[in-house]
Backbone atoms as SQL, in Angstrom:
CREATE TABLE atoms (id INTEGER PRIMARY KEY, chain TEXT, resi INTEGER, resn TEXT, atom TEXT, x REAL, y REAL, z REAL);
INSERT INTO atoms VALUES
  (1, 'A', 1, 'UNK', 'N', 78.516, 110.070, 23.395),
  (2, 'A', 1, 'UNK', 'CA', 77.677, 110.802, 22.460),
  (3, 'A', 1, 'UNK', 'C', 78.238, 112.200, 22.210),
  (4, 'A', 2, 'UNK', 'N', 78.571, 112.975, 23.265),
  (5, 'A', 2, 'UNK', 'CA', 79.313, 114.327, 23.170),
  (6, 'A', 2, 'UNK', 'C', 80.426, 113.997, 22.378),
  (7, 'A', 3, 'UNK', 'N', 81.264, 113.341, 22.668),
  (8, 'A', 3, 'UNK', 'CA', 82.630, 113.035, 21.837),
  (9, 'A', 3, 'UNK', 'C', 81.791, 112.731, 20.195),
  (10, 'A', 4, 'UNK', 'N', 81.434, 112.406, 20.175),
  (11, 'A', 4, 'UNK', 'CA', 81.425, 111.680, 18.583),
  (12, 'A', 4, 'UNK', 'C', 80.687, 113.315, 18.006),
  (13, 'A', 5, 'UNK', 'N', 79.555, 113.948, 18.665),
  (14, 'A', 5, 'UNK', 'CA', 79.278, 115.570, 18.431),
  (15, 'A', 5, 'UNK', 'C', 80.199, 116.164, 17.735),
  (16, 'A', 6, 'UNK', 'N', 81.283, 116.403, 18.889),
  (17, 'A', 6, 'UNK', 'CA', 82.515, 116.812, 18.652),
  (18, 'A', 6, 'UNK', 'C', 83.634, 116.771, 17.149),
  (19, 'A', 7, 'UNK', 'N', 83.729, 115.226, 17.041),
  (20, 'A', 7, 'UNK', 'CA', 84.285, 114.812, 15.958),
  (21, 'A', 7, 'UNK', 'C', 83.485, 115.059, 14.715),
  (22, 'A', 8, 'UNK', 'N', 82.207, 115.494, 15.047),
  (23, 'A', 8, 'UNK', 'CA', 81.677, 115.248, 13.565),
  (24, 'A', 8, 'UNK', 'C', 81.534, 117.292, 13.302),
  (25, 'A', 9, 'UNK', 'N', 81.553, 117.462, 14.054),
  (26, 'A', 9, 'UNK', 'CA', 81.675, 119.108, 14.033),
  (27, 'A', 9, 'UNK', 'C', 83.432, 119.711, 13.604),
  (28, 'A', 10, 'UNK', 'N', 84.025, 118.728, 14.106),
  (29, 'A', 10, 'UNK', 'CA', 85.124, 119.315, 14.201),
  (30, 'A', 10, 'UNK', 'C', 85.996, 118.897, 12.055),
  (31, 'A', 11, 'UNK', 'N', 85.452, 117.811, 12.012),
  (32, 'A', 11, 'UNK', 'CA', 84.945, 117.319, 10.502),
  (33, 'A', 11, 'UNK', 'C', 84.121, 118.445, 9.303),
  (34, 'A', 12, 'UNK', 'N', 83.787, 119.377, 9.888),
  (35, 'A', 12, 'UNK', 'CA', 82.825, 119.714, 9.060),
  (36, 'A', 12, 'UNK', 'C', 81.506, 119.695, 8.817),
  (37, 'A', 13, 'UNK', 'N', 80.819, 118.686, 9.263),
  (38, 'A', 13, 'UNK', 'CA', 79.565, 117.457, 8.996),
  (39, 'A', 13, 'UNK', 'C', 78.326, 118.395, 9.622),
  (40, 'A', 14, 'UNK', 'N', 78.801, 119.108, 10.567),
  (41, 'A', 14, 'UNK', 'CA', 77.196, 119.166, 11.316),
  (42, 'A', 14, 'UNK', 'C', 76.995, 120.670, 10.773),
  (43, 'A', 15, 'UNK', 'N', 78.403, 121.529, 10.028),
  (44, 'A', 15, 'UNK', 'CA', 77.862, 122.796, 10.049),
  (45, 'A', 15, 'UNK', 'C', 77.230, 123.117, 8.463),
  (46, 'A', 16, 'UNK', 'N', 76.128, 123.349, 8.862),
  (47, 'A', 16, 'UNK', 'CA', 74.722, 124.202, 7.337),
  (48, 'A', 16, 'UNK', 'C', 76.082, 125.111, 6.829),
  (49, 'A', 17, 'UNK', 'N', 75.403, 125.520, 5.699),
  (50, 'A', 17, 'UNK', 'CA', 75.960, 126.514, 4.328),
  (51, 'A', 17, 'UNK', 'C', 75.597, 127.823, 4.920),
  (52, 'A', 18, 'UNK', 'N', 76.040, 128.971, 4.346),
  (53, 'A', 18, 'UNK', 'CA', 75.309, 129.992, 4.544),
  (54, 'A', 18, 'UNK', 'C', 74.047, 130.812, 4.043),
  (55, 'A', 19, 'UNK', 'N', 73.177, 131.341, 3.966),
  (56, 'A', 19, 'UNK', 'CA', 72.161, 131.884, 3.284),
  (57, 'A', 19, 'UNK', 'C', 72.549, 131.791, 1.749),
  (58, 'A', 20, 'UNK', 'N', 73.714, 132.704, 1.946),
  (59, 'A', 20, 'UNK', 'CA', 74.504, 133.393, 0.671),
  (60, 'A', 20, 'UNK', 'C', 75.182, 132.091, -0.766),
  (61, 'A', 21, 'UNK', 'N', 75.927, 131.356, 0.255),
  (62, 'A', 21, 'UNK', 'CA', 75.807, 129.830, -0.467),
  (63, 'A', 21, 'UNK', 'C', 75.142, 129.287, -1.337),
  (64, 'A', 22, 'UNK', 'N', 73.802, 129.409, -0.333),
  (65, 'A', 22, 'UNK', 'CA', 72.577, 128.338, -1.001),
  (66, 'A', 22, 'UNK', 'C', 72.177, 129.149, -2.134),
  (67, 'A', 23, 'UNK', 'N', 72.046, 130.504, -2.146),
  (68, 'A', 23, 'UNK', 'CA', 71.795, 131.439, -2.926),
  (69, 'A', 23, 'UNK', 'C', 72.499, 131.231, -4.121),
  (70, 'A', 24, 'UNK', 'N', 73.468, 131.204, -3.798),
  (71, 'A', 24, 'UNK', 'CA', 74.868, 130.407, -5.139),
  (72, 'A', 24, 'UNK', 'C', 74.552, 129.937, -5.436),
  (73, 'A', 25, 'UNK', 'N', 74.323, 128.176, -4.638),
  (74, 'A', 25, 'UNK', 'CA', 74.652, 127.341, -5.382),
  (75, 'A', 25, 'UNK', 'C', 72.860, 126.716, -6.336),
  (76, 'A', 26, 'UNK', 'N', 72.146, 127.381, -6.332),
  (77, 'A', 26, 'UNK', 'CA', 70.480, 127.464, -6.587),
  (78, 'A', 26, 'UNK', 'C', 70.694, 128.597, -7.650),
  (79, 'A', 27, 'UNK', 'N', 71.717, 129.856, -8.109),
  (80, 'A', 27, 'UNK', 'CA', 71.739, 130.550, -9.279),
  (81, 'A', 27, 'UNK', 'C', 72.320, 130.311, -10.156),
  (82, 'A', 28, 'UNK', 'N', 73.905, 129.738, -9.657),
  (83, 'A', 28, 'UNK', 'CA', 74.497, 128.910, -10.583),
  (84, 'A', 28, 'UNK', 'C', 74.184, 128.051, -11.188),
  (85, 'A', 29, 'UNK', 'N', 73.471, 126.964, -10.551),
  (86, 'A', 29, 'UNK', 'CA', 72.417, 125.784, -10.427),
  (87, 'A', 29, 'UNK', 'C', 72.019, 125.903, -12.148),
  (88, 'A', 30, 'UNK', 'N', 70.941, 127.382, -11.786),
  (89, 'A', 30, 'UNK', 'CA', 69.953, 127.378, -12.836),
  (90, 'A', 30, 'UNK', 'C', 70.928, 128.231, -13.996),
  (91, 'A', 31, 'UNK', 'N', 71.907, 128.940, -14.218),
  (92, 'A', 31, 'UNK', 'CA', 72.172, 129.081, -15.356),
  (93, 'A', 31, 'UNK', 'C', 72.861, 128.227, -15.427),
  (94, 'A', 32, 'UNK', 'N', 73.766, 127.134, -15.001),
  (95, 'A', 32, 'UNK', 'CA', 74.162, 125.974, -15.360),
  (96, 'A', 32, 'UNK', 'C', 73.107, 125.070, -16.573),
  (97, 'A', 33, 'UNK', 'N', 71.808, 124.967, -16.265),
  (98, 'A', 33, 'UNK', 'CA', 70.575, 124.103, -16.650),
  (99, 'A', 33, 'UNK', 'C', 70.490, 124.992, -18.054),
  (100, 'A', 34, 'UNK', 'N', 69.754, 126.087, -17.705),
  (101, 'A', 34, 'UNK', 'CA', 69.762, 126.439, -19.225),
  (102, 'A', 34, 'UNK', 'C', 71.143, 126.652, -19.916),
  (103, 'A', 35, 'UNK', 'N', 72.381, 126.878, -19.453),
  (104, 'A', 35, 'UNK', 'CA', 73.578, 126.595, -20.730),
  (105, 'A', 35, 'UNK', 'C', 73.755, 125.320, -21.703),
  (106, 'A', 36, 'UNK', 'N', 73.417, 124.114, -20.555),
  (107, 'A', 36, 'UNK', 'CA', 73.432, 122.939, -21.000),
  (108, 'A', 36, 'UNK', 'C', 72.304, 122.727, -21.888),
  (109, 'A', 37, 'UNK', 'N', 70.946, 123.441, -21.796),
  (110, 'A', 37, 'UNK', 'CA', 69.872, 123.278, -22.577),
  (111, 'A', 37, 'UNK', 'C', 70.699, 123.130, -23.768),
  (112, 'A', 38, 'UNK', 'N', 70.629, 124.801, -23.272),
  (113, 'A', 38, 'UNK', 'CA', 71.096, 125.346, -24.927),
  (114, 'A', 38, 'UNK', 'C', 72.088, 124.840, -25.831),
  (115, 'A', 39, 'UNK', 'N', 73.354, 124.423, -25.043),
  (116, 'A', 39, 'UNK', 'CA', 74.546, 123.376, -25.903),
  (117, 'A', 39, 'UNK', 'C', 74.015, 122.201, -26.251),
  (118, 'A', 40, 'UNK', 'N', 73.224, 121.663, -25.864),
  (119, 'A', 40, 'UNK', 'CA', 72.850, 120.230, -26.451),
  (120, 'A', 40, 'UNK', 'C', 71.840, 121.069, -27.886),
  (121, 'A', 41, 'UNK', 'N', 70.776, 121.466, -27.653),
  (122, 'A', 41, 'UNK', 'CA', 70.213, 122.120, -28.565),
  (123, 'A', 41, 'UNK', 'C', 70.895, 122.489, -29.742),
  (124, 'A', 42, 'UNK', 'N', 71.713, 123.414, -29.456),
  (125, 'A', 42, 'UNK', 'CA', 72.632, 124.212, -30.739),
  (126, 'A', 42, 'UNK', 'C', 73.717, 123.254, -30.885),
  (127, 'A', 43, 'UNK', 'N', 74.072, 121.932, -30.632),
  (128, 'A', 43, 'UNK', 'CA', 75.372, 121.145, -30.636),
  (129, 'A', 43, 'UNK', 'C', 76.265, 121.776, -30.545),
  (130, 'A', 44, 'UNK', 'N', 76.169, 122.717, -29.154),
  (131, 'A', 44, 'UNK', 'CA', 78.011, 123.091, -29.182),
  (132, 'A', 44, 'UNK', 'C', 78.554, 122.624, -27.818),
  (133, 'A', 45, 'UNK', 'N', 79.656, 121.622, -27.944),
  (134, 'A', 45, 'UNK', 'CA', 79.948, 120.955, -26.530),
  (135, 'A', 45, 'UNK', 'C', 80.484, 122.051, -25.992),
  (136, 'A', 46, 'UNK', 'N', 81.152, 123.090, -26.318),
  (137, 'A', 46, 'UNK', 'CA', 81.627, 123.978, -25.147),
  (138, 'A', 46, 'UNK', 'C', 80.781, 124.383, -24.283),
  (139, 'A', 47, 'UNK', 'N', 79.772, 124.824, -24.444),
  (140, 'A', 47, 'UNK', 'CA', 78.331, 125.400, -24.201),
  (141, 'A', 47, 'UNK', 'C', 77.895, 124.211, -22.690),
  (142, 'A', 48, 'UNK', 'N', 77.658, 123.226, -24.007),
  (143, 'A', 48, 'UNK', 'CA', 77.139, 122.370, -22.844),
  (144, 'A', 48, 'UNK', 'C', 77.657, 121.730, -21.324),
  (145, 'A', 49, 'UNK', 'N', 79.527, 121.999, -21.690),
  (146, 'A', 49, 'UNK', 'CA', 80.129, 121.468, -20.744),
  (147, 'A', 49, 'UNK', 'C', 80.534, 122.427, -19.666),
  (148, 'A', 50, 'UNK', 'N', 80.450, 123.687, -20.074),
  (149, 'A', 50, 'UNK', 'CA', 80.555, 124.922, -19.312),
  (150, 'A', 50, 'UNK', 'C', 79.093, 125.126, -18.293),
  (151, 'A', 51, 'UNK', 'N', 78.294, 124.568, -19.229),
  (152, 'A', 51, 'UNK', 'CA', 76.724, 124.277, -18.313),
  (153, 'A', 51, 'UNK', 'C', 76.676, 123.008, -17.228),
  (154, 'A', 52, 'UNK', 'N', 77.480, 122.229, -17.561),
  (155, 'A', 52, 'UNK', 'CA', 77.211, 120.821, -16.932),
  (156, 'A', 52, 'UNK', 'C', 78.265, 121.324, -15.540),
  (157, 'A', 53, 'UNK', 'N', 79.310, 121.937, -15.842),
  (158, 'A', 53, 'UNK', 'CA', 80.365, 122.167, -14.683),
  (159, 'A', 53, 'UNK', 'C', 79.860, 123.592, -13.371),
  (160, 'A', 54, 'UNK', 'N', 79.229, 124.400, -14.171),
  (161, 'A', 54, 'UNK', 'CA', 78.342, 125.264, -13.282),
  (162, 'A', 54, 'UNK', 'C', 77.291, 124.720, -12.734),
  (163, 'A', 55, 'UNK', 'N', 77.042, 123.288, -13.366),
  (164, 'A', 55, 'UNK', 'CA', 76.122, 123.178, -12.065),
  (165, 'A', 55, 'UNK', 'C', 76.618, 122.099, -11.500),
  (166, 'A', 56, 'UNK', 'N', 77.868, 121.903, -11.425),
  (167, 'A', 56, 'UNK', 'CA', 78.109, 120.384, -10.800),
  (168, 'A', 56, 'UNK', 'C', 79.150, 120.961, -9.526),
  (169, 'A', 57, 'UNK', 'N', 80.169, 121.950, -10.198),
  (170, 'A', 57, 'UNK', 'CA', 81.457, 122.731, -9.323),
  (171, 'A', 57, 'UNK', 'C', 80.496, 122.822, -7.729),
  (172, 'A', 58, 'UNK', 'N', 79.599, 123.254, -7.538),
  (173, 'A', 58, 'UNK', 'CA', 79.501, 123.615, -6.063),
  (174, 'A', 58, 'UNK', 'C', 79.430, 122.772, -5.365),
  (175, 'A', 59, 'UNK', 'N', 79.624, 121.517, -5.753),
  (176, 'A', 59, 'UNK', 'CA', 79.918, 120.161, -4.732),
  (177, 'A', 59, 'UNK', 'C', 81.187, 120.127, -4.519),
  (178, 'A', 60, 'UNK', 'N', 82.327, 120.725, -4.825),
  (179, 'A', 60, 'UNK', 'CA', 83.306, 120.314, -4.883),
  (180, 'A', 60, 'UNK', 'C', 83.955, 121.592, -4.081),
  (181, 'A', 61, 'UNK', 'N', 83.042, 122.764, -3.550),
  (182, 'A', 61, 'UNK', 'CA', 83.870, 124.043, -3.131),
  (183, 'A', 61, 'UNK', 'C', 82.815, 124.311, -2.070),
  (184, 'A', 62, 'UNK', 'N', 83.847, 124.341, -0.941),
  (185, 'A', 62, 'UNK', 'CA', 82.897, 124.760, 0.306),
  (186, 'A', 62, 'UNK', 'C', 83.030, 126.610, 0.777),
  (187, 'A', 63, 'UNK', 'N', 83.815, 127.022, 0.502),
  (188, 'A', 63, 'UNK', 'CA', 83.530, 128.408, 0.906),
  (189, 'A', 63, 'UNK', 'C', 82.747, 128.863, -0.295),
  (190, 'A', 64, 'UNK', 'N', 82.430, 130.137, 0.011),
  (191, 'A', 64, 'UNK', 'CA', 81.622, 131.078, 0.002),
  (192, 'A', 64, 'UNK', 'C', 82.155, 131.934, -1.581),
  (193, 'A', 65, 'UNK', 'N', 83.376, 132.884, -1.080),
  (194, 'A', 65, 'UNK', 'CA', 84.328, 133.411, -2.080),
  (195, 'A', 65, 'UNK', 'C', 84.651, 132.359, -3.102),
  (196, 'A', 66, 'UNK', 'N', 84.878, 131.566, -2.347),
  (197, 'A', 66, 'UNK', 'CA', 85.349, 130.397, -4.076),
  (198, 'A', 66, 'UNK', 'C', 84.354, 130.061, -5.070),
  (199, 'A', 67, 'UNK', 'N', 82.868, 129.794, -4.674),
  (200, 'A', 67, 'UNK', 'CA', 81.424, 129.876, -5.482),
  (201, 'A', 67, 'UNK', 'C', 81.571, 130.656, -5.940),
  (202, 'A', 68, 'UNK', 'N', 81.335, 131.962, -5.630),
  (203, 'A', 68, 'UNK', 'CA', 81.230, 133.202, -6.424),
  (204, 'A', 68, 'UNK', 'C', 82.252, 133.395, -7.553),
  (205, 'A', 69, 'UNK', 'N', 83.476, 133.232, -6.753),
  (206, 'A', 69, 'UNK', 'CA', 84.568, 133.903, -7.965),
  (207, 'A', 69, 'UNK', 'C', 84.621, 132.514, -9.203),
  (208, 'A', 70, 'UNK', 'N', 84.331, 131.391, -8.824),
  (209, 'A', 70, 'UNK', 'CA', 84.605, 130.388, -9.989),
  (210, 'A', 70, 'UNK', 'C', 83.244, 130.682, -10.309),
  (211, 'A', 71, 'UNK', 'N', 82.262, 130.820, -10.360),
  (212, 'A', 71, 'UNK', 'CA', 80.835, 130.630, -11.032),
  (213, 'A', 71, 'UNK', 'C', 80.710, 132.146, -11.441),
  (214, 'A', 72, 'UNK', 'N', 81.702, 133.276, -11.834),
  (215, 'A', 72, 'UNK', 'CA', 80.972, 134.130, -11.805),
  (216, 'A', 72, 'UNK', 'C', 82.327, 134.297, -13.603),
  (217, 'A', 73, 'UNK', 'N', 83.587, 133.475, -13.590),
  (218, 'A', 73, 'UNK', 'CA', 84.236, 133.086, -14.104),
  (219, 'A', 73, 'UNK', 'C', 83.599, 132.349, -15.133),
  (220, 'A', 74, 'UNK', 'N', 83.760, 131.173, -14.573),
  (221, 'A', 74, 'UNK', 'CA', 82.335, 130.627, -15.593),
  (222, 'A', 74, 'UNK', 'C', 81.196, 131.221, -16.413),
  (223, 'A', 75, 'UNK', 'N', 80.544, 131.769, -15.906),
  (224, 'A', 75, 'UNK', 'CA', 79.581, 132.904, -15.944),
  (225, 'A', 75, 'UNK', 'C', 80.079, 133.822, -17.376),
  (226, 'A', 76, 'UNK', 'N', 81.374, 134.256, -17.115),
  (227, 'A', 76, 'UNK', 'CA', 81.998, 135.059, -17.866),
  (228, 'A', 76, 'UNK', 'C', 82.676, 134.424, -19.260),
  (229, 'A', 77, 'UNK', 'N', 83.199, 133.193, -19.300),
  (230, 'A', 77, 'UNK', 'CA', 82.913, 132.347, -20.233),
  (231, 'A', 77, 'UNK', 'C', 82.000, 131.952, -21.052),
  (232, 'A', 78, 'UNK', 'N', 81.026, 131.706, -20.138),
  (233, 'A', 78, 'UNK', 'CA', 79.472, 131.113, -21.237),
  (234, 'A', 78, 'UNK', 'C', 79.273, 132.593, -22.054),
  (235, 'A', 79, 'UNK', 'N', 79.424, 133.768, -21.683),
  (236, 'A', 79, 'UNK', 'CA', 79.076, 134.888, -22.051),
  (237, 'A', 79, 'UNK', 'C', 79.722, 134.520, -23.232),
  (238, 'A', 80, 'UNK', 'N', 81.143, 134.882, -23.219),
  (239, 'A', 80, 'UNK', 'CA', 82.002, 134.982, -23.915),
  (240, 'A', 80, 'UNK', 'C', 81.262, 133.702, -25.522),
  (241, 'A', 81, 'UNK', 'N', 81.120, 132.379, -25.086),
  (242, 'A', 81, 'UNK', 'CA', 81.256, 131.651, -25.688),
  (243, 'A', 81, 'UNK', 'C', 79.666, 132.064, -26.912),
  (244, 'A', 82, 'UNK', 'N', 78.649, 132.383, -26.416),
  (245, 'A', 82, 'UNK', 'CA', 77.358, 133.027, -26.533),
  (246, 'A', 82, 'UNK', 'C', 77.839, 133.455, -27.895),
  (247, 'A', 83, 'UNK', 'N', 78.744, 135.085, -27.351),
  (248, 'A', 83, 'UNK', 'CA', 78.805, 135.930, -27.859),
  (249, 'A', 83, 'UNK', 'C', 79.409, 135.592, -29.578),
  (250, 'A', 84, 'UNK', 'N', 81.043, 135.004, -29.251),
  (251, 'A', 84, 'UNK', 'CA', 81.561, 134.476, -30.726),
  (252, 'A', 84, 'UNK', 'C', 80.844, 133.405, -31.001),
  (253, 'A', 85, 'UNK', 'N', 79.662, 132.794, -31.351),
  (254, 'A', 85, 'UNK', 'CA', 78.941, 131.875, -31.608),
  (255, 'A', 85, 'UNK', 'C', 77.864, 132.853, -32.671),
  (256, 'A', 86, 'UNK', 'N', 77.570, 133.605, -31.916),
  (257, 'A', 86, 'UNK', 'CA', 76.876, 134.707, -32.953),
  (258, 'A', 86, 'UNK', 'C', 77.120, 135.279, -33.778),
  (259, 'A', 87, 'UNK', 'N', 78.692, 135.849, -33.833),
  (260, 'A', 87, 'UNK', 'CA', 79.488, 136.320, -34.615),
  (261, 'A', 87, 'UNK', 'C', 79.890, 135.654, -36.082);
């Protein structure tokens, strides 16, 4: 039983996220949701797929720094995309 503990710790498996993480991946989450609203709404696939990937990316990235800096990237995109859409 200790051994298999072991292996599954040493895997990854048994250790939680951090506060800060969950915090991520629950803000990203939600402007992910409303980008995608909004791209399906206004038919603009950029919109929507920039929404669908902010909220999907944090399955795919386990540190901490990498959430932030790709979702904040992202983040900086949807802006971007917002912005010349209005224009």
């Amino acid at each position: 039983m200790q051994d298999t503990l072991q292996q599954l710790t040493a895997l990854g498996l048994l250790d939680l996220p951090s506060p800060s993480y969950l915090f991520g991946l629950v803000v990203f989450g939600l402007i992910g949701m409303m980008a995608y609203s909004s791209g399906r709404k206004k038919s603009n696939s950029k919109i929507k797929w920039m929404g669908i990937s902010l909220m999907f990316y944090p399955y795919a990235v386990s540190q901490t720094w990498a959430l932030y800096s790709v979702g904040v990237l992202l983040c900086v995109g949807l802006f971007l995309s917002y912005r010349s859409e209005s224009n």
